[in-house]
DODREN-862575 format. One record per residue (C-alpha): residue number from 1; x, y, z. Coordinates in steps of 0.2 Angstrom, whole numbers, m for minus. Example, Ala and Ser with C-alpha at 12.3 -4.5 7.8 and 13.67 -1.06 7.14 Angstrom:
# DODREN-862575
   nr     px     py     pz
    1     62    m22     39
    2     68     m5     36
END
This chain:
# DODREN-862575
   nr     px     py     pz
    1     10   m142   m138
    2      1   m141   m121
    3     15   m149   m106
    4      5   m159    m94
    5     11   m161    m75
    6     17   m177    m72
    7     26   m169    m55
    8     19   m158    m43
    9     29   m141    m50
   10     44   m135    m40
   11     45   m116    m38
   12     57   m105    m33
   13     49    m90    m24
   14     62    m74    m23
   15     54    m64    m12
   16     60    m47      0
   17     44    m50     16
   18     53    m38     28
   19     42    m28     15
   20     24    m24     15
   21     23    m27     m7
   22     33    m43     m4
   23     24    m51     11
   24      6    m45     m1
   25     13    m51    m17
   26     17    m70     m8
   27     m1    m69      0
   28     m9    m68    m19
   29      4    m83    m26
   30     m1    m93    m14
   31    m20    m90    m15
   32    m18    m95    m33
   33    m10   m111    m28
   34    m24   m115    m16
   35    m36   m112    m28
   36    m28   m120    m45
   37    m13   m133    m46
   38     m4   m138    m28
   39     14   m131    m32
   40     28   m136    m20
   41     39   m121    m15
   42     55   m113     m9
   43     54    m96      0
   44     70    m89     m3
   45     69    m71      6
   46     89    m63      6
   47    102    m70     m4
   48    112    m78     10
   49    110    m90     23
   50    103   m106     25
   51     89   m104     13
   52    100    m98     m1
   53     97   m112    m17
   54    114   m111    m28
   55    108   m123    m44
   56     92   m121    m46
   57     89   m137    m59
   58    100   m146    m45
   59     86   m144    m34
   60     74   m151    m48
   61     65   m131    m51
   62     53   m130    m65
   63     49   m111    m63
   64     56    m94    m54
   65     46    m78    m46
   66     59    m65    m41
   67     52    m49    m36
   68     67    m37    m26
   69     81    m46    m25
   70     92    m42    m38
   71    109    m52    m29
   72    100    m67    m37
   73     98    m59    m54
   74    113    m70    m60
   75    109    m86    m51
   76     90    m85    m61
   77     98    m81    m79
   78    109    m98    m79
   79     94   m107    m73
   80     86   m103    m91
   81     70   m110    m82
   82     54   m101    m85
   83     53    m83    m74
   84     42    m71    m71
   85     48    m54    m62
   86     39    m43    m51
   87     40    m26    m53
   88     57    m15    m59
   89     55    m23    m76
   90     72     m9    m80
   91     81    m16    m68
   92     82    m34    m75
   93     76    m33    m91
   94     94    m34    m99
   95     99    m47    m91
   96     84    m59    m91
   97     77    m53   m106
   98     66    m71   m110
   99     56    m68    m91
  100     39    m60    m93
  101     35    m46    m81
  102     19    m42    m69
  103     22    m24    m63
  104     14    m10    m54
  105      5      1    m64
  106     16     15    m57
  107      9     29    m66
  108    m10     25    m59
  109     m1     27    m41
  110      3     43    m46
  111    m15     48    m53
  112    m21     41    m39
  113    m10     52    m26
  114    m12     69    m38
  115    m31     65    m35
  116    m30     62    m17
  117    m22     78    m14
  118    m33     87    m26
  119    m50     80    m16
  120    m42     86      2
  121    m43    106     m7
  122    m23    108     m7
  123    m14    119    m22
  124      4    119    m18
  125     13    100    m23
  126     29     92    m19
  127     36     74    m24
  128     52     66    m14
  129     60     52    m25
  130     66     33    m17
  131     84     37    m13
  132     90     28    m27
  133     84     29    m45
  134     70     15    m47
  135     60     16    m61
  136     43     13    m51
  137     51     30    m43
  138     54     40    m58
  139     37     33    m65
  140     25     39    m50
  141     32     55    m49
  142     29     59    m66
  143     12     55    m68
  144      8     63    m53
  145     16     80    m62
  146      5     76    m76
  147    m10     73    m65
  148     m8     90    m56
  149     m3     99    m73
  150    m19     92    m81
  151    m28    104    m67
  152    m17    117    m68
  153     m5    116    m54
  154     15    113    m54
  155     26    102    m44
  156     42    102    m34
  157     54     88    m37
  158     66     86    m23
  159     84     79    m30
  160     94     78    m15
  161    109     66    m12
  162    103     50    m16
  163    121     41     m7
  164    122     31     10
  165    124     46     20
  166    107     51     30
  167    115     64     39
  168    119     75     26
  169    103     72     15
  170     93     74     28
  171    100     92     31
  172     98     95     13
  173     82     87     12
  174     75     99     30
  175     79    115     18
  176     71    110      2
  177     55    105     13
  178     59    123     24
  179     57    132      5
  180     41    126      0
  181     26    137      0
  182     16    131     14
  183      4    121     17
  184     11    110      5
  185      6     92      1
  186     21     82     m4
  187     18     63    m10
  188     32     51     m6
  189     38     37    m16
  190     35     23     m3
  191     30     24     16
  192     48     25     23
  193     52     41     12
  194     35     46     18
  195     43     44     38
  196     58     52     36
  197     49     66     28
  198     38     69     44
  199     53     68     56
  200     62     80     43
  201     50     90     44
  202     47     90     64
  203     67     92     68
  204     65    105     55
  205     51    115     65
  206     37    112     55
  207     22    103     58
  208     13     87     48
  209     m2     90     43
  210     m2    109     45
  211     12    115     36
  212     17    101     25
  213      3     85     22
  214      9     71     17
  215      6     54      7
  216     17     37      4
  217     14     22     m6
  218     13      4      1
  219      1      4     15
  220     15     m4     27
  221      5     m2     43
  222     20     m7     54
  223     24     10     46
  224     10     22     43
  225     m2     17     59
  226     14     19     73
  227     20     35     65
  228     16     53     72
  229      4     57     67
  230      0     42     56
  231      3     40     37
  232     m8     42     25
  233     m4     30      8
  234     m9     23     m9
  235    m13      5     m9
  236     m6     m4    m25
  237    m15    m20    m28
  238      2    m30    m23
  239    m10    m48    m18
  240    m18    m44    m37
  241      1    m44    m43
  242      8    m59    m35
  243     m9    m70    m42
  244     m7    m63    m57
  245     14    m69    m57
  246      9    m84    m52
  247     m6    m90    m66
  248      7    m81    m79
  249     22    m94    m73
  250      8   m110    m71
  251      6   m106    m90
  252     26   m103    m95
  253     27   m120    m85
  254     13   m129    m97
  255     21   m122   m111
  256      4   m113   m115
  257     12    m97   m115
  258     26    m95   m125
  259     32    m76   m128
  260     39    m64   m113
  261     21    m54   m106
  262     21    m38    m98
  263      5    m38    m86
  264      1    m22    m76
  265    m12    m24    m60
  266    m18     m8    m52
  267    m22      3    m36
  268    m34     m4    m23
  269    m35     13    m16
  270    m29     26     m4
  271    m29     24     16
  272    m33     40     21
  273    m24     44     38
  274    m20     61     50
  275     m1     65     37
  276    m13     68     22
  277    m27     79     30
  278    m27     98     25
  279    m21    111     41
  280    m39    115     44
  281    m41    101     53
  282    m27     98     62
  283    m28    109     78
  284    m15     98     89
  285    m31     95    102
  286    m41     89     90
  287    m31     78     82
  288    m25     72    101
  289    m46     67    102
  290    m46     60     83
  291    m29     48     87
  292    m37     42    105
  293    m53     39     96
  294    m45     29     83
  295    m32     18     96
  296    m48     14    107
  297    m63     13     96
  298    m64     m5    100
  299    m66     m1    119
  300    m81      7    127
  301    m73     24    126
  302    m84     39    131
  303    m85     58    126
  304    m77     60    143
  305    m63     50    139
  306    m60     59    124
  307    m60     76    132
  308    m50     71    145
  309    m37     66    134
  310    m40     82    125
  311    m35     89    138
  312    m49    104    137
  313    m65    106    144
  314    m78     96    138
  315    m86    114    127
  316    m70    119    121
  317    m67    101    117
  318    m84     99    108
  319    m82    115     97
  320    m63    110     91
  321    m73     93     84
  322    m85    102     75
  323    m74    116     69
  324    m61    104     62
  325    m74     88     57
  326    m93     99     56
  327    m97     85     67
  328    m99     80     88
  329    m86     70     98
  330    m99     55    101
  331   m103     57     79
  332    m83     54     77
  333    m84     39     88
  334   m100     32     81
  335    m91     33     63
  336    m75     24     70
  337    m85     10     76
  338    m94      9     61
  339    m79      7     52
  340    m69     m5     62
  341    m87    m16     60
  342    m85    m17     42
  343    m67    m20     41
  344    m71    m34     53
  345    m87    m42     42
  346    m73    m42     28
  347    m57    m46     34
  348    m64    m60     46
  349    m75    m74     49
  350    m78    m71     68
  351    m98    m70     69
  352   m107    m53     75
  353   m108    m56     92
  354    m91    m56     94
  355    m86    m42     81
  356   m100    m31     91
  357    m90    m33    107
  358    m71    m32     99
  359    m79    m14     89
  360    m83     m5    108
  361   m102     m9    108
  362   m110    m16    124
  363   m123    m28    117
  364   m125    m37    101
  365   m143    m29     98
  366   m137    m12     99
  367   m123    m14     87
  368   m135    m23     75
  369   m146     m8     77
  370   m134      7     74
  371   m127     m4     59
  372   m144     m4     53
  373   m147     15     53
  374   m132     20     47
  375   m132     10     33
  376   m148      2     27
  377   m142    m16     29
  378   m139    m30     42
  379   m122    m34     46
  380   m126    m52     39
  381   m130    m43     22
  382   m115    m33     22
  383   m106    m47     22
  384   m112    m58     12
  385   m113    m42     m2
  386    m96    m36      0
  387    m84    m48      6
  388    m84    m58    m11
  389    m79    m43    m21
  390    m65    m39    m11
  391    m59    m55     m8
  392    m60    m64    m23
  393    m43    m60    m35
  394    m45    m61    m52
  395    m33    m55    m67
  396    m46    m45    m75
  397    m48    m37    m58
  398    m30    m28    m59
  399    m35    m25    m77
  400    m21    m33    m85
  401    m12    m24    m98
  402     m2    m37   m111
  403     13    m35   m120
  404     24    m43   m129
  405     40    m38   m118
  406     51    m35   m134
  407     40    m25   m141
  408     37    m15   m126
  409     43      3   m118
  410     42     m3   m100
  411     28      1    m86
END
């Protein structure tokens, strides 16, 4: 029988925020809650401290979402209060077997890497597991094997210590990266691995992107855009994830869904930054004019100040641009702009005036005008198109996948 609310629902959110997947995963349960049935909360981010919640009936809980914090794996399963868990089904499956599951689709991050790699031209592949044995790791490395073996190429594993000691792994892990053949793309299991591969590889000698290219998972951008050079990442559709948790526990709450599910939501895409471009386009100069260009797009940034950052003269500097992109210095800044506008129509609601000045461009008219050439709509149109279809979270956009959990072999 279908359970009515007669009190506002009373959820317990486990939840790691110091990371990127976490901080996503809260934004999409608490978009659901806007937009459906007003729950009232408790963030508990680490398991100690002063937000640490011992019995959780005591506190009058009617639901659970844990997601990477497996201290509190115990205090959940004596609950016996309706769960869902967020990613690393393996990890908690035996010991709350009744919770249903919405994971990442791990093996459509590793398509999605194999085919980033493939697009960039590269033929030599690497993978570089989580230093400890998760199944999301296992899983993406895998099917990014599969991906590359459906076209004919192999793939170095790296299987280095996986124990406390950085030191010694990363010693280990500077010769397995010196034995690759070069250039060598080599796809991370999350954005951290991704940076201590790049300062691997630079203590090691070798340079990124040039000798090794490299790609994470996560998109943190505390990560990938104050790295050198920045880090190139799959986007897993974590706000799609933590929408979907929440709508799955509403229904374990209403007593509408009754069986353990296993939902699976996708890959938004890949961020493609300077760690994943192939070594033809990576002359230091040129990537010197391509990182200025991108940390001061939104001023009024000139060829000149490009060049002079180059450090070259303004020939030399133009023909390092167009070896390396086929296109001019002012063409790269023009594209930049271009893009920092569209991100700005979607992820804001500041008007055009004001996104033309924050993108670098000196009037309103002229940033309308450029838009307009380049591509074939006002900025007002643009908006209005596009914004819905990225904004708006849906389960069938993660293209749920449902099983029941008993009768499932995982992710």
């Amino acid at each position: 029988m279908k359970k009515f609310f007669k009190n506002t629902p009373r959820v317990l959110l486990f939840l790691a925020t110091n990371e990127k997947a976490g901080r996503d995963k809260l934004q999409g349960i608490l978009h659901y809650i806007r937009l459906h049935t007003p729950w009232s909360i408790h963030l508990v981010e680490k398991p100690v401290g002063t937000r640490q919640v011992g019995d959780l009936r005591a506190w009058g809980a009617t639901g659970v979402i844990l997601a990477r914090l497996p201290a509190m794996v115990d205090t959940v399963r004596r609950a016996g209060l309706p769960t869902v868990v967020l990613d690393s089904s393996e990890l908690y499956r035996a010991a709350l077997p009744d919770a249903s599951y919405v994971i990442s689709d791990s093996r459509a991050v590793g398509f999605a890497a194999a085919d980033f790699f493939l697009s960039k031209g590269f033929q030599r592949f690497a993978y570089v597991p989580e230093t400890e044995e998760w199944d999301w790791s296992r899983l993406r490395g895998q099917s990014f094997e599969e991906r590359l073996g459906e076209k004919g190429f192999s793939c170095c594993h790296y299987d280095g210590n996986f124990g406390n000691d950085w030191v010694h792994e990363q010693s280990r892990l500077a010769r397995w990266l010196l034995d690759l053949p070069k250039p060598c793309a080599v796809f991370a299991a999350h954005d951290g691995r991704a940076r201590q591969i790049i300062d691997t590889a630079r203590s090691a000698g070798l340079s990124t992107p040039g000798d090794i290219a490299v790609l994470g998972v996560d998109n943190d951008e505390i990560l990938c855009e104050n790295s050198d050079p920045t880090i190139s990442s799959v986007q897993p559709d974590f706000v799609a994830g933590g929408y979907q948790g929440a709508e799955m526990l509403e229904r374990l709450m209403r007593g509408t869904q009754r069986k353990p599910l296993v939902v699976m939501y996708g890959v938004r895409g890949v961020v493609d930054r300077a760690s994943g471009r192939p070594s033809q386009v990576v002359d230091r100069r040129t990537q010197r004019g391509m990182e200025f260009i991108r940390l001061n797009v939104g001023e009024s940034i000139s060829v000149d100040d490009v060049v002079r950052h180059m450090g070259v003269s303004k020939r030399m500097a133009g023909l390092l641009f167009q070896r390396a992109l086929s296109r001019s210095i002012m063409q790269e800044i023009q594209i930049a702009r271009l893009e920092k506008v569209k991100n700005f129509l979607l992820d804001s609601s500041l008007p055009v005036g004001l996104i033309s000045l924050q993108c670098g461009y000196k009037t309103e008219m002229h940033a309308k005008r450029v838009f307009k050439q380049a591509t074939g709509m006002t900025m007002s149109a643009f908006r209005k198109q596009y914004r819905q279809k990225r904004f708006q979270i849906r389960p069938a956009r993660a293209r749920p996948i449902l099983h029941r959990i008993h009768e499932s072999e995982g992710p």
